[in-house]
C-alpha positions as CSV (number, residue, x, y, z in Angstrom):
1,X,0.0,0.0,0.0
2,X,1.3,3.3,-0.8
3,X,2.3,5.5,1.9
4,X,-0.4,8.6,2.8
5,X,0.5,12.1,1.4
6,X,-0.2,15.1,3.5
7,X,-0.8,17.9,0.8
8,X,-1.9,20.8,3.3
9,X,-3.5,21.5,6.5
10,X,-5.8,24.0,7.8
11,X,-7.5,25.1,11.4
12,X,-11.5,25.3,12.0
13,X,-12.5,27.9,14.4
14,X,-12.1,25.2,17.3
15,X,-8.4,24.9,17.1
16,X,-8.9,21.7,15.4
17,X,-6.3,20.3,12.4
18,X,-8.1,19.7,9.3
19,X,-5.7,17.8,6.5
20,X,-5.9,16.9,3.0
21,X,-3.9,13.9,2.1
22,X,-4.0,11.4,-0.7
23,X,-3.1,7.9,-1.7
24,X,-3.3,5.7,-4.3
25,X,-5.1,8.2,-6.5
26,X,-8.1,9.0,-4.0
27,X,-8.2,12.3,-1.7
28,X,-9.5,12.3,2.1
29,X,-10.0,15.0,4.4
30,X,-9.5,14.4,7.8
31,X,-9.7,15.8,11.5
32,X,-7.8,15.4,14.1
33,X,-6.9,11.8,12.2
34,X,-10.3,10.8,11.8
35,X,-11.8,10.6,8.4
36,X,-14.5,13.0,7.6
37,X,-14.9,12.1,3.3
38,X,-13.2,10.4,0.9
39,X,-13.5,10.8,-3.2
40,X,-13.8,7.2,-3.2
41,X,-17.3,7.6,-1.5
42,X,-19.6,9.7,-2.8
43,X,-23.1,8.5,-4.3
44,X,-25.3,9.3,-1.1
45,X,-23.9,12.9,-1.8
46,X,-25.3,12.3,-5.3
47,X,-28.5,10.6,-3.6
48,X,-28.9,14.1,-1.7
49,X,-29.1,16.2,-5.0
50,X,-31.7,13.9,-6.4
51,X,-33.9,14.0,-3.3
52,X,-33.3,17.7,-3.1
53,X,-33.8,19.1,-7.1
54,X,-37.3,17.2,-7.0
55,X,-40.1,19.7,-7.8
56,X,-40.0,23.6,-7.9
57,X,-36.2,23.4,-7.5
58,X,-36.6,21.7,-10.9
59,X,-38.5,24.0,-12.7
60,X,-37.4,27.6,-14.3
61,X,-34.8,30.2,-12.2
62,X,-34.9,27.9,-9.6
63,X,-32.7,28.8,-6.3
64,X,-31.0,26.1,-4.6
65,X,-28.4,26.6,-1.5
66,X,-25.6,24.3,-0.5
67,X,-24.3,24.5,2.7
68,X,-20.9,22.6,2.9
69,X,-18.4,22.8,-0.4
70,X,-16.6,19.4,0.9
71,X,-15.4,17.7,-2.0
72,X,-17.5,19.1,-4.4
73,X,-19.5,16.2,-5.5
74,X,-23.1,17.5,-4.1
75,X,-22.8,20.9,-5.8
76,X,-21.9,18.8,-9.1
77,X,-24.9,16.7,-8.6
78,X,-27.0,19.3,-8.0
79,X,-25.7,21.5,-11.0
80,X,-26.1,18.4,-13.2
81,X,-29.8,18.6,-12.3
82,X,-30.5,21.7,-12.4
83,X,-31.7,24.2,-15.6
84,X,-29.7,26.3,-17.1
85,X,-31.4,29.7,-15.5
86,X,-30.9,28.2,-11.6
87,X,-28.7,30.1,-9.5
88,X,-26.6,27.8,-6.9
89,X,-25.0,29.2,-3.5
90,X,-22.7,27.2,-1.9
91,X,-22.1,28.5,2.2
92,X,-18.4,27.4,3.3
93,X,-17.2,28.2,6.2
94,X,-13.5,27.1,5.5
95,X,-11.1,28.9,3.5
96,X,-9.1,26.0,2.9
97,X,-12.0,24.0,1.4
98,X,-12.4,26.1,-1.2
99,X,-8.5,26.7,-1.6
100,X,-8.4,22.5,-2.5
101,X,-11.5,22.5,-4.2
102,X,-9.8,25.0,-7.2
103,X,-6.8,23.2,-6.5
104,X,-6.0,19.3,-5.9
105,X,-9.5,18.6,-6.0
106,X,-10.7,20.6,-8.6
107,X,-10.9,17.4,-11.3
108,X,-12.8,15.4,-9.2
109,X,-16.1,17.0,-9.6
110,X,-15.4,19.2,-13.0
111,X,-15.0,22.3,-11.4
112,X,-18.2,22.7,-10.0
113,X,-17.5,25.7,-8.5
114,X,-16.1,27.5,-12.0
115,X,-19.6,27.1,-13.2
116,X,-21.4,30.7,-13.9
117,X,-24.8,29.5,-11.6
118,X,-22.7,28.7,-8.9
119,X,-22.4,31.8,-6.2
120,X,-20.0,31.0,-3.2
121,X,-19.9,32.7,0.1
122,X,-17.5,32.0,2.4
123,X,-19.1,32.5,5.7
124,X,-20.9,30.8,8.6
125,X,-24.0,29.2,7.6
126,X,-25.6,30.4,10.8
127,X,-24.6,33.6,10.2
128,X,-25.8,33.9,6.5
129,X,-29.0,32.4,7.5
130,X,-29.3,35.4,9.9
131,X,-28.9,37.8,7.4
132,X,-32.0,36.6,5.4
133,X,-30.8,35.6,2.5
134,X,-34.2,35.5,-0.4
135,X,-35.7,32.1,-0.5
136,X,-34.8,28.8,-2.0
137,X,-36.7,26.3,-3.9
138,X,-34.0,23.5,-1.9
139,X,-31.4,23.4,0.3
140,X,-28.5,20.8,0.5
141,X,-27.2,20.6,3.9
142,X,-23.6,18.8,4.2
143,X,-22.3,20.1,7.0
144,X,-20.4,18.7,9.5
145,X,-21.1,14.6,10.2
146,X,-24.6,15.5,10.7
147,X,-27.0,16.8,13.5
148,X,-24.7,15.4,16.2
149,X,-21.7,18.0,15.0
150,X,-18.3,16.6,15.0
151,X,-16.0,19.0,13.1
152,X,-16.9,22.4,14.5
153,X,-19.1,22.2,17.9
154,X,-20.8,25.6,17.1
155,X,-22.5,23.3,13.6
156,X,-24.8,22.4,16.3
157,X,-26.7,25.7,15.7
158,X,-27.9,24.3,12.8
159,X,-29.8,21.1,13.8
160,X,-31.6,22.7,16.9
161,X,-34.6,24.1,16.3
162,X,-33.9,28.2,16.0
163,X,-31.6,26.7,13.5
164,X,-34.0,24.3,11.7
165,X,-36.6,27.0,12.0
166,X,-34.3,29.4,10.1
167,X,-33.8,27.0,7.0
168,X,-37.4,26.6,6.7
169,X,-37.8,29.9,6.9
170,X,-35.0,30.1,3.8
171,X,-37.1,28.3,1.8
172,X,-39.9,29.3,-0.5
173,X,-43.6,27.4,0.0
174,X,-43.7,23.4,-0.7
175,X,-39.4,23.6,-0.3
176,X,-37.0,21.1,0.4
177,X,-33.9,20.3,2.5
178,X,-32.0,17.5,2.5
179,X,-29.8,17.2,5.3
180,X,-27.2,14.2,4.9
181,X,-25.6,12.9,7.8
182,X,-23.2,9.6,8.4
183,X,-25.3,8.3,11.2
184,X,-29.0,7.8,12.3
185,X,-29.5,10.4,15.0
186,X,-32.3,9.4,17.2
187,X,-35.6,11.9,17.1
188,X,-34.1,14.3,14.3
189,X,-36.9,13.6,12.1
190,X,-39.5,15.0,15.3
191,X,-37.1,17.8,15.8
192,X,-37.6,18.5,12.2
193,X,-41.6,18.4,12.0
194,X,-41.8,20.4,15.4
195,X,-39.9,23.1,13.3
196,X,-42.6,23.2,10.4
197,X,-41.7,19.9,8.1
198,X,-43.1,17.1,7.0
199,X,-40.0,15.1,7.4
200,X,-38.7,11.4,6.8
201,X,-35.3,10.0,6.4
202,X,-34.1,8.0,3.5
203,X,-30.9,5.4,3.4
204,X,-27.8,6.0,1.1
205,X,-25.1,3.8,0.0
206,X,-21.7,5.7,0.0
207,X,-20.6,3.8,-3.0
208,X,-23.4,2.5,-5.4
209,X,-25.0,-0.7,-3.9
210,X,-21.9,-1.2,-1.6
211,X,-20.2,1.2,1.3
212,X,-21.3,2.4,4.7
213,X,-24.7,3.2,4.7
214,X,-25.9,7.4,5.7
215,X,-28.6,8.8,6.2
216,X,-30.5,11.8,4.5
217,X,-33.8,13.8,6.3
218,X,-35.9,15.2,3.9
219,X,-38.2,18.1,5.2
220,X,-40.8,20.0,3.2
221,X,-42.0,23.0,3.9
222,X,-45.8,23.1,3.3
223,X,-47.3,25.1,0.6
């Protein structure tokens, strides 16, 4: 087996060391030596999009946000699915993502981000969320492991329910998010329809028909 290449190295606003390394062709980002994604798994991201770019999001000058760049596969997915007149935002928080997203990892997904309906800020999600942003048709929500946060403890604004009650609020009537996560966490779905969704949670393969299985939520926001 080849040996593990550290190609950089970056700090989330815990203190935290997030690295990009690579190996026998693939990419992985880790923290603190625990893997957080890999370009060798990727189809639940994939599985997201589809869930997500259902209905108005695909129909004409559709708005669709995507919190969390990561490796760029769920704004590719998303992109693929979308018209020609939709306008994606991507919300990253780190720097450094994007940084290896136009660089190293740039191939993996086509340059998702050099498409001209892609719009990326590079800010809090919280934070852009406060400011009111106009509505989306769908939003992708990759952040973190999930609703039990594991990269960056302040995430955990999102999955509470000021936080859910902003992304519905984000969203036009009859809306969707999608919020992926690498684990079942027990009760999300209720925490999700006492914000204002009809909610259910789907399964995801991380690699076709094989790989560790995620999980995505699907809310709605009522018309």
């Amino acid at each position: 087996m080849q040996p593990r290449i550290l190609l950089d190295e970056a700090r989330t606003p815990d203190g935290s060391t997030l690295q990009l390394t690579s190996r026998s062709g693939y990419f992985e980002v880790s923290l603190g030596g625990m893997p957080l994604m890999s370009s060798s798994q990727h189809h639940s991201e994939e599985s997201m999009a589809e869930l997500a770019c259902e209905g108005a999001a695909a129909g004409p000058d559709a708005r669709v946000m995507v919190g969390g760049l990561g490796m760029g596969y769920t704004l590719r997915a998303a992109l693929d699915r979308l018209r020609p007149d939709a306008t994606v935002v991507v919300v990253e928080l780190m720097e450094a993502v994007v940084r290896w997203n136009r660089g190293p990892l740039a191939e993996l997904a086509e340059r998702p981000l050099d498409d001209p309906r892609t719009h990326l800020e590079v800010v809090d999600l919280v934070d852009y969320l406060a400011g009111k942003p106009q509505p989306f048709d769908a939003i992708l929500l990759d952040v973190d492991n999930g609703p039990e946060p594991f990269t960056t403890k302040g995430n955990a604004r999102l999955y509470n329910q000021r936080g859910l009650s902003r992304l519905r609020a984000a969203l036009r009537p009859a809306g969707t998010l999608v919020v992926w996560s690498a684990f079942d966490s027990a009760g999300f779905v209720g925490e999700m329809q006492r914000a204002g969704f009809s909610a259910h949670s789907e399964r995801a393969r991380s690699r076709g028909k094989k790989g560790g299985r995620h999980t995505l939520y699907v809310g709605r926001r009522p018309a």
